[in-house]
ZAKEMI-348564 format. One record per residue: x, y, z of N, C-alpha, C in turn. Coordinates in steps of 0.02 Angstrom, whole numbers, plus 50000, padded with zeros to 5 digits. Atoms other than C-alpha are relative to their C-alpha. Example, Ala and Ser with C-alpha at 12.3 -4.5 7.8 and 13.67 -1.06 7.14 Angstrom:
# ZAKEMI-348564
500454994150000506154977550390500455006050000 499584994149997506844994750357499615005550037 
***
This chain:
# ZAKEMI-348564
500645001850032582545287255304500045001549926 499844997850061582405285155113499455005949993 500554995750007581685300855044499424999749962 500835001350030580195295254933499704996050072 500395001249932579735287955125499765005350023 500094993249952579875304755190499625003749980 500404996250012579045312355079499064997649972 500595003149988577585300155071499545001450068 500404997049934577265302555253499975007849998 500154993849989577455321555241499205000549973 500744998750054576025319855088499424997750056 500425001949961575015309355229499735005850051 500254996049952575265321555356499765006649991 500124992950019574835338155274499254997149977 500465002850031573395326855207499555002550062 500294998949938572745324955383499825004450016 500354994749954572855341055450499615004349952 500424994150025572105349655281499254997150016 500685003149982570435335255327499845003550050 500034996549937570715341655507499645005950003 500044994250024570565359955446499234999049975 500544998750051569105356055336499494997350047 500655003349932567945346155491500235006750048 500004994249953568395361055587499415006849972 500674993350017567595374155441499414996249973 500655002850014566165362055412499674998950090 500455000049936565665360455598499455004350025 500464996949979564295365255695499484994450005 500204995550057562855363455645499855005550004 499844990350000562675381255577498865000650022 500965000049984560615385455623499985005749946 500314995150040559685397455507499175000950043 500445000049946558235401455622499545006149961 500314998150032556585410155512499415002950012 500474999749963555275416855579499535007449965 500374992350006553745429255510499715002450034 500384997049964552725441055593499494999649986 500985001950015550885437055611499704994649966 500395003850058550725422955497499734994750031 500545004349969549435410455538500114992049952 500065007250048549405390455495499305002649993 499675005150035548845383955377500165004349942 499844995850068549185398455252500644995949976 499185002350073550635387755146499634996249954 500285004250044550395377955005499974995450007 500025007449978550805361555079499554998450060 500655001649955549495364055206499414999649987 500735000050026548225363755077499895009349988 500364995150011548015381955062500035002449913 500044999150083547815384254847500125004349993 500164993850016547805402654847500705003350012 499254995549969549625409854947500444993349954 499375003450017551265403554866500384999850047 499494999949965552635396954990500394993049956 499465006450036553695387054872500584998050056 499305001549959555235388254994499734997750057 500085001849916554385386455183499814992049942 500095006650017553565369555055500724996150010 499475004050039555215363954991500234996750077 499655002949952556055363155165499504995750052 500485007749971554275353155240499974993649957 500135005250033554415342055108500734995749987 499585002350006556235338855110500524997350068 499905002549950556235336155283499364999650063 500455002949948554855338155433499465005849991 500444993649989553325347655426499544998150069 500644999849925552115350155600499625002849987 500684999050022550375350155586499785001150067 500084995449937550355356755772500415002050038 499534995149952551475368755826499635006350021 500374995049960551005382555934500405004250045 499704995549986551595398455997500055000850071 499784997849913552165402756181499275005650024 500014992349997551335418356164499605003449937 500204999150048550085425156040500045010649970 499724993150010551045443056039500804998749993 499294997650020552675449355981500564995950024 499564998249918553705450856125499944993850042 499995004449967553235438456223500254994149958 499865005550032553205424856091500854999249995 499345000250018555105430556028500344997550073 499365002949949555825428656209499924995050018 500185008850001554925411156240500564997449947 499395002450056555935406956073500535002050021 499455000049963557415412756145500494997650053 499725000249940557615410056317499624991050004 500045007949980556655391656300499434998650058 500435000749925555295394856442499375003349966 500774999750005553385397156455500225006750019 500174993849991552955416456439499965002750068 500174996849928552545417456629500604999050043 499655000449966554115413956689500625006649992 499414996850014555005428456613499815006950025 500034992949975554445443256712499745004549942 500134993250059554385460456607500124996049923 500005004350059554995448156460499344996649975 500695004550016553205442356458499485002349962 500444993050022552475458656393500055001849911 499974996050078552455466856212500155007250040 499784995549974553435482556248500154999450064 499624998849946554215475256402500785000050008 499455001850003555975470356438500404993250046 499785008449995556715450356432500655004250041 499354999549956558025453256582500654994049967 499655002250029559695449256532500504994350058 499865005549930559875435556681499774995449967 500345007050043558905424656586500284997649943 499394999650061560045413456476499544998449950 500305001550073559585412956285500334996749970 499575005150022560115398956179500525004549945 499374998050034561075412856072500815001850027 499014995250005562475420256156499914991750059 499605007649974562495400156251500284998249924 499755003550065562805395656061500735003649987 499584995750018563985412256046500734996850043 499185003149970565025405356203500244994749990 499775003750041565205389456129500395001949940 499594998250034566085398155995499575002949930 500224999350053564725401355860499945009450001 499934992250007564575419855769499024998949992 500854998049992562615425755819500025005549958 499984994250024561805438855704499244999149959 500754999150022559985445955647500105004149944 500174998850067559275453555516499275000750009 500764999450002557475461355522499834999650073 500394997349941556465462555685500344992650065 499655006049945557555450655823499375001450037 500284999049951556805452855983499645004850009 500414994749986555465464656031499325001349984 499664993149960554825478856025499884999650078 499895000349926555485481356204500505002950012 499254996750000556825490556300500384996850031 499565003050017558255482456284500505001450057 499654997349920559175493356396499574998350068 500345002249953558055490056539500094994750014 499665005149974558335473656518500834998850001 499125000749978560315476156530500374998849920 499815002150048560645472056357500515005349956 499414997450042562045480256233499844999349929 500215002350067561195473556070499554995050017 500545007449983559795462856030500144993850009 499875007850002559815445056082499914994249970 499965005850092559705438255932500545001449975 499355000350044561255444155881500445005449966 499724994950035562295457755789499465001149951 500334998850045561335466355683500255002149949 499794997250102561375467355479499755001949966 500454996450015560085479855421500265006449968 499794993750046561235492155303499655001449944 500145002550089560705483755131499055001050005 500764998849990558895491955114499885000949905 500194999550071557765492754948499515003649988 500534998350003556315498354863499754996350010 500605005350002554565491254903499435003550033 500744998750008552825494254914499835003350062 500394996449934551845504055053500094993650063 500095006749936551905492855212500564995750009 499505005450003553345481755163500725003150048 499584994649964555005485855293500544999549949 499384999750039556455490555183500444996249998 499145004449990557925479255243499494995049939 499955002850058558475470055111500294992650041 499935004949933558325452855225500764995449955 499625005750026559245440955109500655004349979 499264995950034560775453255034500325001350083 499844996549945560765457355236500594994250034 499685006649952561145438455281500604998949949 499415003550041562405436455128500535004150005 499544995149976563335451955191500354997250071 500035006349956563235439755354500664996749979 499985007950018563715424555285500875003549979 499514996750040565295435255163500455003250058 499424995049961566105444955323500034994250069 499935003349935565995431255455500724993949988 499395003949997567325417955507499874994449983 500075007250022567275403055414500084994050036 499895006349939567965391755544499614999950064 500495000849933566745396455658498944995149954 500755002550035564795388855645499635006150002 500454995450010563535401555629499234999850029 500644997449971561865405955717499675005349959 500284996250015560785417055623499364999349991 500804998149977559075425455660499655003449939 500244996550022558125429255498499045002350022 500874996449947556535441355585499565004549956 500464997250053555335447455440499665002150044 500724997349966554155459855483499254999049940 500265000250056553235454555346499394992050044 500364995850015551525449655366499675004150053 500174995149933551375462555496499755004649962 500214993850039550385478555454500185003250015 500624998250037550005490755396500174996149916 500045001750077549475483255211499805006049948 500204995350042549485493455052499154997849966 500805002850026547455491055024500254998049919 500135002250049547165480054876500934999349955 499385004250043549025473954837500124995949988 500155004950036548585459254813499554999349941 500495002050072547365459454704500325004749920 499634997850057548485469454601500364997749956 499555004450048549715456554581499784993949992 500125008050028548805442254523499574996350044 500605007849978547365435554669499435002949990 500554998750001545925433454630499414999650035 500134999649954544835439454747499264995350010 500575004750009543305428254716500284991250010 499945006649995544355413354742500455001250074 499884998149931544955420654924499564996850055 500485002149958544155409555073500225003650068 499784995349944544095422555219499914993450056 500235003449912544225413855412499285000450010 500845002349981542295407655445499815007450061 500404995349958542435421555590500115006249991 500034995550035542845435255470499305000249955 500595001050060541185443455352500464998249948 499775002650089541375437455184499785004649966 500174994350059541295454655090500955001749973 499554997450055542465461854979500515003450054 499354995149971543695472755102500104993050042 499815006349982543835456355201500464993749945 499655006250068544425446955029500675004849987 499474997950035545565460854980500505000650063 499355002249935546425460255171500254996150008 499515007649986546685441155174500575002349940 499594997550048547375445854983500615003250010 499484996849995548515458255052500674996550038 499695003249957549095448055198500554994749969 499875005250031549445433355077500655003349964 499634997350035550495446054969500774999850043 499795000549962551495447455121500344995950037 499705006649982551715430655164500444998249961 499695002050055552515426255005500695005450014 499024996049969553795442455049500444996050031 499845003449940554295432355188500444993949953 499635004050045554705417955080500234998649963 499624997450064555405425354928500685001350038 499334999949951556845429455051500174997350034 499855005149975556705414055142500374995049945 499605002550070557255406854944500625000649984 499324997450007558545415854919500585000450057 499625002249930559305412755094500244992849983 499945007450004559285394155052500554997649940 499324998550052560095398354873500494999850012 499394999250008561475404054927500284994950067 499685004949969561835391455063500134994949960 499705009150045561735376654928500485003549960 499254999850045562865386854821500765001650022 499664998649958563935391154964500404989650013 499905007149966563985369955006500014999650055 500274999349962563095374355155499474997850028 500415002349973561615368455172499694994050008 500135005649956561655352155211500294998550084 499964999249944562515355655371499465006650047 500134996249983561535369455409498904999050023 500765000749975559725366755519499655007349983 500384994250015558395379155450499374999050033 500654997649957556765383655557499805005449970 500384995850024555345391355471499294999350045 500594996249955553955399455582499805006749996 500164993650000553065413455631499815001050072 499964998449927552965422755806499314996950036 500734999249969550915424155820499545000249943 500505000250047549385422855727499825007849964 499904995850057549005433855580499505007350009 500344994949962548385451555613499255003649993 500935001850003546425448955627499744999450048 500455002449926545125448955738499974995450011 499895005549988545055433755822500464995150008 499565003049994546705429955795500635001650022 499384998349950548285437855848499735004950065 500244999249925548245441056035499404999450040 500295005050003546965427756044500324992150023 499695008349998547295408956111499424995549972 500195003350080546185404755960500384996849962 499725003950050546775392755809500445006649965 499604995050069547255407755700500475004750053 499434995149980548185417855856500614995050037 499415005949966549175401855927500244994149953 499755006750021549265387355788500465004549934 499704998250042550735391455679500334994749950 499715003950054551665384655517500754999350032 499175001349956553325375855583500304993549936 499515004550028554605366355448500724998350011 499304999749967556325361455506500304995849941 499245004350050557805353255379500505001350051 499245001450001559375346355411500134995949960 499605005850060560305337855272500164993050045 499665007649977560865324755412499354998050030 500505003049967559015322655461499994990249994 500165006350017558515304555471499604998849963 500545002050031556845304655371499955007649948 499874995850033556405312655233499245002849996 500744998650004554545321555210499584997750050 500295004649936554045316455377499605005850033 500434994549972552375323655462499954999150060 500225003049925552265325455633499375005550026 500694997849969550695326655724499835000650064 499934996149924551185329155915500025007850011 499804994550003550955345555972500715000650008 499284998449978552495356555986500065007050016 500104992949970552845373356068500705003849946 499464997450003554045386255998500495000450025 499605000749947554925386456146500484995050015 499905005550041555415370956075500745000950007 499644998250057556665380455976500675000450027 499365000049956557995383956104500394993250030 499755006749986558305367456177500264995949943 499995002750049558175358756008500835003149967 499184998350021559865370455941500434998350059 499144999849957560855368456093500184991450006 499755007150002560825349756094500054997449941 499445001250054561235349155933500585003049982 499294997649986562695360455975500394994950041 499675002049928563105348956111500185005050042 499904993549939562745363856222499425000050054 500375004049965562155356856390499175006750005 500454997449991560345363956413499755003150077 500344996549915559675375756578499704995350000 500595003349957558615368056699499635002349988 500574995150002557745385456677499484998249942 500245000450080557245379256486499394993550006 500575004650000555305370856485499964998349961 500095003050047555445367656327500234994149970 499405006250044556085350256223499984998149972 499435000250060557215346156125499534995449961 500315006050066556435338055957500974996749978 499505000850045558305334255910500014992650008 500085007350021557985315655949499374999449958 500354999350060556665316655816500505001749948 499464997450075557985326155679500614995449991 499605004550006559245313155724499904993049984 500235008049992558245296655716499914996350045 499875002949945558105292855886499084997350039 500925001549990556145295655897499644999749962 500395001250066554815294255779499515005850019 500724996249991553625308355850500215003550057 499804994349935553825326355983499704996450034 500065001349920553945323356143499394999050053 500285000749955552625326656211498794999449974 500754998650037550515327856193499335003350006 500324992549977550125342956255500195007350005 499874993449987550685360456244499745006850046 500624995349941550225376956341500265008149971 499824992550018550175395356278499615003650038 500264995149941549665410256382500055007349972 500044992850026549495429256363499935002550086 500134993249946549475444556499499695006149991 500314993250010549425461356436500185001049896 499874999750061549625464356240500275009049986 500054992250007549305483756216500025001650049 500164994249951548715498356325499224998350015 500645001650031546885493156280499495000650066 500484999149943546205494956458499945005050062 499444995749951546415508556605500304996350054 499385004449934547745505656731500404993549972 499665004050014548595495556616499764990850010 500515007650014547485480356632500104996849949 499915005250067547925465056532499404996549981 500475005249993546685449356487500484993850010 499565005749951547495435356599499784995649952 500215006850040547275418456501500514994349966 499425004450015548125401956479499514995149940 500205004450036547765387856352500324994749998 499495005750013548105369856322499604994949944 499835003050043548345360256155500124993649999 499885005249999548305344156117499764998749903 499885002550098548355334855927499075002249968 500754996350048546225338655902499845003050049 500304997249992545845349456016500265006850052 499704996149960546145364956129499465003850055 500244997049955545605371356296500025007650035 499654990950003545605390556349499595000350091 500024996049939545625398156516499845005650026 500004991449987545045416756565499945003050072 499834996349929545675422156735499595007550022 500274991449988544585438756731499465002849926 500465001550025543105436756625499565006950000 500274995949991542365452456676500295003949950 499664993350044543695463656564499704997049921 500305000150086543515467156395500584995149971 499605002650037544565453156297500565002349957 499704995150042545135463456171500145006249982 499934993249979545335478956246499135003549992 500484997449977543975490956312499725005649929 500364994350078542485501056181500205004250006 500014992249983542715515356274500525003450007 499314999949979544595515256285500415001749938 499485000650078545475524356150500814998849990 499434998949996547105517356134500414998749917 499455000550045548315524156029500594993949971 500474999150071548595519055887499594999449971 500775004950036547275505355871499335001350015 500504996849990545945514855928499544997450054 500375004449965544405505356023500014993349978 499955007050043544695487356048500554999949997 499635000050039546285490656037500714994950007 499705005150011547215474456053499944993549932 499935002950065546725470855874500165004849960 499644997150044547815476755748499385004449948 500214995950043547035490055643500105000049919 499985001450073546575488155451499264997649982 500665000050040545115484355324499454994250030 500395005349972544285469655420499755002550057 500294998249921544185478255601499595004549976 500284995549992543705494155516499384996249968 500695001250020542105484955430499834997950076 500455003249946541645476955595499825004950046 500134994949969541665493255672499665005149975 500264994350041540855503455526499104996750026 500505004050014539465488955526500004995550055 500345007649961539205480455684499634995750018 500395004749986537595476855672499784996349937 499945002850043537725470155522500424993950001 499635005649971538955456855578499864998350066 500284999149936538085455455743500684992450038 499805006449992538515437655781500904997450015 499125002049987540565438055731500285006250008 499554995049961540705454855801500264999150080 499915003549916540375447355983500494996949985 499595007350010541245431855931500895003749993 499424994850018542845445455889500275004250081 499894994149971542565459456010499724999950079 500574998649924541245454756160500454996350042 499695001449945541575446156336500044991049988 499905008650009542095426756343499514997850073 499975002549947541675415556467500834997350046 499335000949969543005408656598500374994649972 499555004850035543145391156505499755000249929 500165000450074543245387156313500084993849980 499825006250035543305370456215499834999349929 500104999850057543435368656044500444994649963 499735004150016543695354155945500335003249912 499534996850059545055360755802499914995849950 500025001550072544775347155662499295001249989 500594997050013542865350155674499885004549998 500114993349978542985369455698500305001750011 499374995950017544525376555642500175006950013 500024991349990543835394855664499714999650062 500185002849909543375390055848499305002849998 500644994549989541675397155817499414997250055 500535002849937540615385655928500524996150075 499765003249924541315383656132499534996850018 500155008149969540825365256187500174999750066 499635001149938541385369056363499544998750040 500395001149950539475370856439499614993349996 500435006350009538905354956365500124994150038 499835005249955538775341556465500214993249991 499655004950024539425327656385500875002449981 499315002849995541015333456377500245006050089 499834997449920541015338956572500764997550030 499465004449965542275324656621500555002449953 499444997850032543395331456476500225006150031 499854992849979543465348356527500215000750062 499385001649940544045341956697500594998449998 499625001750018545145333756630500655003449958 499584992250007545985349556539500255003750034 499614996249979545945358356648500554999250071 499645001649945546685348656774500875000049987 499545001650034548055344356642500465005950007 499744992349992548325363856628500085002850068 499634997949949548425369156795500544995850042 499415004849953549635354456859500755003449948 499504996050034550755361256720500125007150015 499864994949973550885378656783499965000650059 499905001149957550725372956938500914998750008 499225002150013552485363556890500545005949971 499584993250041553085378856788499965005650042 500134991749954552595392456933499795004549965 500574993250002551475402956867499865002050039 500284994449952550975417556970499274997850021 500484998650015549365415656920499644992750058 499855005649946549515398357023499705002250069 500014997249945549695407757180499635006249999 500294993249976548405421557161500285006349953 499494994349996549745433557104499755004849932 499964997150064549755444956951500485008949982 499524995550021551385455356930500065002749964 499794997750072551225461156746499645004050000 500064995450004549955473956779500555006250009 499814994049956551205485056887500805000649951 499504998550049552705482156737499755006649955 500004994650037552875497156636500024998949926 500065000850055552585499056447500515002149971 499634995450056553895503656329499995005249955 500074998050058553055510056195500115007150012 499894992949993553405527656244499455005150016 500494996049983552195542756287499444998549950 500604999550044551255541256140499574992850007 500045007849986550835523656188499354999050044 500365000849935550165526856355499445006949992 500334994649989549105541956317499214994450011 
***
């Protein structure tokens, strides 16, 4: 063979395998998976809210899909995170269903299915939980290796890890030829808040519009304020995550999911199947999306979240997994989620009652409106007056801070949205969400919409009928699970 032949084809073939090489360390795609604690739609800026900054959760709704109804599994912690995980409705996961229980490690999670496919899993900030881990069989959280060395200064309330230096310590020690999975888990805007840190740095509290079923006084303005301060944490390190993937030449392969577990930590709203404790902010990118600034207005569950990465792994999906896949949406295959109805649920949240008593209750979602359920109408909703539970005192399935304590300094001074907060429900609820965003008037006894409210709830129990709920059959297993939180918990 002449040798300028030979060495033409060599040039070809070294050509090949360095392309080869290079579709090998570009594969995947890599996920970046985002998620805050407590934060409530529509707090962003592209949802209309004027007052909170989220330049970054904007950038990636506007440069690829934003949902104007997504909705949480689970309007607590714990429960919500292992729904996002494992891909299933809250009631199917046993002790996994709880806040301070434990997600059994039988139940597969789309991470370590992504891990045995070959990808490197790894967290950063609050993965899974709080819950014991051991109990459920586990060796590390199921979100992933954890990368929580790189800590900083910051303000009263804020948690130290240094989220973004945590993931680029990540990103810097992992295997390039592999794809990547990673869980960034802000505890940020979770409380406690440093009173009045917002209004320190720049809001002004006169241009603050509290939730309709919050008072409108001053410690109510400077809590949303704080919260807001909080939110923006969240996405100041959601920025700089994104940074360094484009300067990496990363992030156009790389799917990013920005959410938050549960609604924002207020009366009425987290551990609530209210607007503010179930409807969350959800933006997804992929550089290979099909559309660009595209709104979708089907509901969508978190639970979502699992199915949606593994079939864009090409990683076949459980049977066990209720949730689905939007990835024919991110590919171009559909024009709109799946489906046009969702369903979130709750059990026990806290300690908040004796004998470990939860408030049973399912809900179902649809594009304007949402239906609520209360299996046990008699208990106290939001934990019992007379019931002091540590930490949160009476009541105490609402987070503690400057809004509960006015409603409790002054209740009869807020008469009206202290009930509406703190008193007994009825068994059904209806509330139309674009007319009555802060759910403050239930439409369920009126009689014009009778045939609807059949119609809900028929919708909702054939679905947990289909999904096996306990609650289906009578049953109710999650009292007699045990709490985590430790002695001080259960006093």
């Amino acid at each position: 063979m002449n040798r300028s032949i030979y060495l033409l084809l060599l040039l070809i073939f070294l050509g090949s395998c360095q392309e080869k090489t290079k579709e090998k360390k570009s594969s995947g795609p890599n996920f970046l998976f985002c998620l805050a604690d407590d934060w409530s739609y529509p707090h962003a800026g592209i949802y209309g809210d004027k007052i909170v900054k989220t330049p970054n959760f904007d950038r990636i709704a506007r440069e690829d899909y934003l949902f104007m109804n997504a909705f949480t599994a689970s309007p607590s912690c714990s429960p919500s995170r292992a729904a996002i995980l494992s891909g299933q409705e809250m009631w199917r996961l046993e002790e996994g269903s709880l806040l301070f229980g434990a997600l059994s490690k039988k139940i597969p999670v789309y991470t370590h299915l992504l891990k045995d496919k070959g990808y490197e899993i790894a967290h950063t900030g609050k993965g899974y939980g709080p819950a014991d881990l051991k109990r459920g069989g586990w060796d590390e959280n199921p979100a992933g290796t954890a990368f929580q060395a790189i800590e900083k200064e910051v303000p009263e309330g804020i948690r130290s890890t240094d989220y973004a230096a945590n993931f680029e310590a990540f990103m810097e020690s992992r295997d390039p030829n592999k794809a990547f999975c990673f869980w960034y888990g802000a505890s940020e805007p979770h409380r406690r808040y440093e009173y009045g840190i917002g209004a320190k740095n720049g809001y002004d509290l006169d241009q603050i519009k509290v939730p309709g079923f919050l008072p409108d006084a001053e410690e109510t303005r400077n809590d949303v304020a704080d919260y807001y301060y909080e939110v923006e944490w969240f996405d100041n390190h959601l920025g700089k995550m994104i940074a360094y993937l484009e300067e990496k030449g990363l992030l156009e392969n790389t799917v990013i999911v920005v959410t938050s577990d549960n609604g924002m930590p207020f009366p009425r709203a987290k551990s609530t199947l209210y607007n503010y404790g179930t409807h969350m902010p959800l933006a997804i990118r992929w550089g290979k999306s099909a559309e660009k600034g595209k709104i979708i207005q089907n509901p969508v569950s978190l639970s979502d979240v699992a199915p949606t990465f593994l079939d864009l792994a090409q990683v076949p999906i459980p049977e066990e997994m209720t949730g689905q896949s939007l990835a024919p949406l991110l590919i171009g295959e559909a024009d709109e989620a799946p489906r046009s109805y969702v369903v979130s649920g709750l059990e026990r949240h806290t300690i908040a009652r004796p004998e470990n008593k939860g408030y049973p209750m399912r809900s179902i979602h649809t594009r304007d409106l949402s239906y609520v359920y209360n299996f046990e109408p008699e208990r106290w909703p939001v934990g019992a007056p007379d019931f002091d539970a540590w930490p949160q005192g009476f009541y105490g399935d609402v987070d503690g801070g400057a809004s509960k304590t006015l409603f409790m300094e002054k209740p009869d001074k807020w008469k009206e949205l202290f009930e509406l907060s703190f008193g007994k429900r009825p068994v059904e609820e209806l509330f139309f969400r674009k007319d009555d965003p802060f759910q403050l008037r239930n439409l369920a006894d009126l009689e014009e919409h009778t045939a609807l409210k059949k119609d809900l709830q028929k919708q909702l129990f054939d679905y947990l009928q289909k999904t096996r709920d306990p609650r289906m059959k009578g049953l109710s297993p999650w009292d007699a699970y045990p709490f985590a939180g430790g002695d001080e918990w259960e006093k």
